[in-house]
C-alpha positions in Angstrom: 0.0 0.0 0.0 3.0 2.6 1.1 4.2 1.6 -2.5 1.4 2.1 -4.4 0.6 5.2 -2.7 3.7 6.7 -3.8 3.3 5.6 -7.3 -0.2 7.2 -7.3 1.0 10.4 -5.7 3.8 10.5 -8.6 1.3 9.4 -11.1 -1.0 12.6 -10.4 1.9 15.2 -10.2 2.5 13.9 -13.4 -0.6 13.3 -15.1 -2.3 16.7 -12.9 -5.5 15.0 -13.0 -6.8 17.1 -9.9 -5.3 19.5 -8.3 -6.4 21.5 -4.8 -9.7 23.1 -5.1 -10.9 21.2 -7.9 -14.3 18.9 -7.3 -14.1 15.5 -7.7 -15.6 11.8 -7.7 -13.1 8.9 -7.1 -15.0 5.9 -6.6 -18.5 6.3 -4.5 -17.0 9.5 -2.9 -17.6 12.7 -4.4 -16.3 16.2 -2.9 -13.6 19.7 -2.9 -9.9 18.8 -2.5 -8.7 20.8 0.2 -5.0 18.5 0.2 -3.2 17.0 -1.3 -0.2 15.0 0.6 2.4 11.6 -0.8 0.0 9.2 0.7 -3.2 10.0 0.6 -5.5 13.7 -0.6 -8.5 15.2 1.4 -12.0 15.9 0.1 -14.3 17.6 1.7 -17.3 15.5 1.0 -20.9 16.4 -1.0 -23.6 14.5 -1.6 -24.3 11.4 0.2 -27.2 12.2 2.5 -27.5 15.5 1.2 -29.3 17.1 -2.0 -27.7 18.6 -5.2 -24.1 18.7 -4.8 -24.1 20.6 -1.6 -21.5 20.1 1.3 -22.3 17.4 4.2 -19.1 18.9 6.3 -17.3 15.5 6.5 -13.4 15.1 5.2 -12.5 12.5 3.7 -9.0 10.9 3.5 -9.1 9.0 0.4 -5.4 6.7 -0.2 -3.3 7.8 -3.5 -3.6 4.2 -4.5 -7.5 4.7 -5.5 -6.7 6.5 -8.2 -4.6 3.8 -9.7 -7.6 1.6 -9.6 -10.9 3.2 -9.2 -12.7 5.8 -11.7 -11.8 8.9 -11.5 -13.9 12.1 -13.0 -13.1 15.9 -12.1 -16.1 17.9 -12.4 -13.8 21.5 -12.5 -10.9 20.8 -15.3 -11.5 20.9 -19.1 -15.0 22.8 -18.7 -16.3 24.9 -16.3 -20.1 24.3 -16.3 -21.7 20.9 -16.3 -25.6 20.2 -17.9 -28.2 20.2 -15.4 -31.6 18.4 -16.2 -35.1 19.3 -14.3 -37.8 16.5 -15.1 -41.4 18.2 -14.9 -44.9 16.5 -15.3 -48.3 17.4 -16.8 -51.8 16.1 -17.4 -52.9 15.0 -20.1 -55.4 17.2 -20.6 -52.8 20.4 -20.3 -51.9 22.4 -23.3 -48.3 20.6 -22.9 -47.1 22.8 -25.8 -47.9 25.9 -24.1 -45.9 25.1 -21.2 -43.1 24.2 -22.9 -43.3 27.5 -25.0 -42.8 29.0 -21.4 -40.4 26.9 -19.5 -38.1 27.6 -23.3 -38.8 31.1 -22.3 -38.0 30.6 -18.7 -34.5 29.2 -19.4 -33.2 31.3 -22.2 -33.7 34.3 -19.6 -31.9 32.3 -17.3 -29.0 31.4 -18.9 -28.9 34.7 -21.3 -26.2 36.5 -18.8 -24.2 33.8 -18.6 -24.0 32.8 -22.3 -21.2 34.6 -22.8 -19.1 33.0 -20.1 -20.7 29.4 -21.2 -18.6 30.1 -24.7 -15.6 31.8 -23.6 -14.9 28.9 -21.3 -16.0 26.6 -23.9 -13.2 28.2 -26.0 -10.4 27.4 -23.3 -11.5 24.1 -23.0 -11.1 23.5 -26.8 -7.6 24.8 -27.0 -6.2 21.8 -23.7 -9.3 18.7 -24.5 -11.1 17.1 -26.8 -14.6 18.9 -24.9 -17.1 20.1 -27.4 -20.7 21.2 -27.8 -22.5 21.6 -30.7 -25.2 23.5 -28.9 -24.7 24.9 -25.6 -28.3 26.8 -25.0 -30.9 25.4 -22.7 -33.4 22.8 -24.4 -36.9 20.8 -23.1 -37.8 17.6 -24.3 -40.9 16.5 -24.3 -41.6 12.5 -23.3 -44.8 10.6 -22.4 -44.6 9.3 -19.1 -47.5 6.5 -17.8 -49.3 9.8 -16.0 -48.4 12.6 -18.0 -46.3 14.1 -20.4 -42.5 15.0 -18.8 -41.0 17.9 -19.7 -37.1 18.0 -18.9 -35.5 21.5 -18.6 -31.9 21.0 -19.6 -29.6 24.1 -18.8 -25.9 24.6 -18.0 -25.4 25.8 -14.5 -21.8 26.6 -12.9 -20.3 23.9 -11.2 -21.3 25.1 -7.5 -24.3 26.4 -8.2 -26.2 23.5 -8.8 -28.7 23.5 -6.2 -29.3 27.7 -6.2 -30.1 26.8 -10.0 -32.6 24.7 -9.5 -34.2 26.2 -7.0 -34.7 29.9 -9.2 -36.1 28.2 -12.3 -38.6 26.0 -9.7 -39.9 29.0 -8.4 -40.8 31.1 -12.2 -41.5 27.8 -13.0 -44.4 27.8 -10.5 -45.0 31.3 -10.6 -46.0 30.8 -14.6 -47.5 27.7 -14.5 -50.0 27.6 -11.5 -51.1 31.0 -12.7 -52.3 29.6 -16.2 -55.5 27.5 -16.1 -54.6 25.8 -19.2 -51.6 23.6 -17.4 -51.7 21.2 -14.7 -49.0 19.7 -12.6 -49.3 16.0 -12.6 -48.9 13.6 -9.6 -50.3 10.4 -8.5 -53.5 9.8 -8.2 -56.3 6.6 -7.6 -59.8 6.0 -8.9 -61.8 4.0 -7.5 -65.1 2.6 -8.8 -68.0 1.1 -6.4 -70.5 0.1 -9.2 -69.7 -0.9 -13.0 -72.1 1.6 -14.7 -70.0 4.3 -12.6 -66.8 3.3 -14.7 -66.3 5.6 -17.8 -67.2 4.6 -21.2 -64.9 5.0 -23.9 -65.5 7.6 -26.3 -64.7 6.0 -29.6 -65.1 2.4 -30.5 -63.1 0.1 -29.6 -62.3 -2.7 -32.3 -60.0 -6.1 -31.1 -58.1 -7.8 -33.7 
């Protein structure tokens, strides 16, 4: 182990796959590097119990030898901003194009200041990796879902800022939505029928092959 940690701590001042301050996940653990030593580097840890990329407070002492064996991805070097996804449902019986007209709208003002950043760092990332986007400006797709149609909000968000992302596009998200009586949020839901001629009929005929 002494060995390998050695040859992993060589390894990485070689290679410079992470350096202090970057975010990181080796393995199952996930967190800020705050140290960096010749047997072992410190994270202090996100995730885990907690939501959306946010700090629990724990350090963790991971051994230089994990990166020899176990995956390693670095959220902060080659691109700045990572792709953020927001799964929202609706009825049926919603005008489903008509919110997506307005969550489109929603995230284009979102991510219109920061468009400029979004390409510039883009650009540097070009120039030292292989990183590249066809199309970096926010997108919903539409799916249908067993009870509903899902419309995912896909945006870039800085690194850090994953959860205070969220939460602003939630909240115009609600504030334009529950105001228009033409959209419904959908959840689950039970119906239950006591008698048969209580059960709905369908509205066109039905023919079995």
């Amino acid at each position: 182990d002494l060995v390998a940690n050695i040859v992993g701590w060589v390894y990485l001042m070689t290679r410079k796959h992470f350096q202090i301050g970057d975010r990181i996940q080796v393995d199952t653990h996930i967190g800020d590097v705050i140290d960096i030593g010749v047997q072992s580097f410190t994270v202090m840890e996100i995730g885990n119990w907690v939501d959306a990329d946010q700090s629990t407070g724990r350090l963790i002492e991971i051994p230089l030898s994990n990166i020899l064996t176990k995956p390693l991805a670095n959220y902060s070097k080659g691109f700045s901003y990572i792709w953020h996804e927001i799964p929202l449902m609706v009825t049926f019986e919603s005008d489903w194009r008509k919110a997506k007209i307005l969550l489109e709208k929603i995230l284009v003002a979102y991510q219109k200041p920061k468009q400029d950043a979004i390409h510039a760092a883009m650009r540097n990332a070009k120039r030292s990796t292989m990183v590249s986007y066809s199309k970096l400006t926010p997108v919903v797709y539409t799916r249908i879902q067993s009870n509903g149609i899902q419309l995912t909000l896909r945006f870039m968000c800085e690194i850090r800022q994953r959860r205070n992302a969220e939460q602003d596009i939630i909240e115009q998200v609600l504030d334009s939505l529950l105001k228009d009586p033409s959209i419904y949020l959908a959840y689950p839901t039970k119906r239950i029928y006591r008698n048969p001629e209580d059960q709905p009929q369908p509205t066109h005929p039905v023919s079995l092959a």
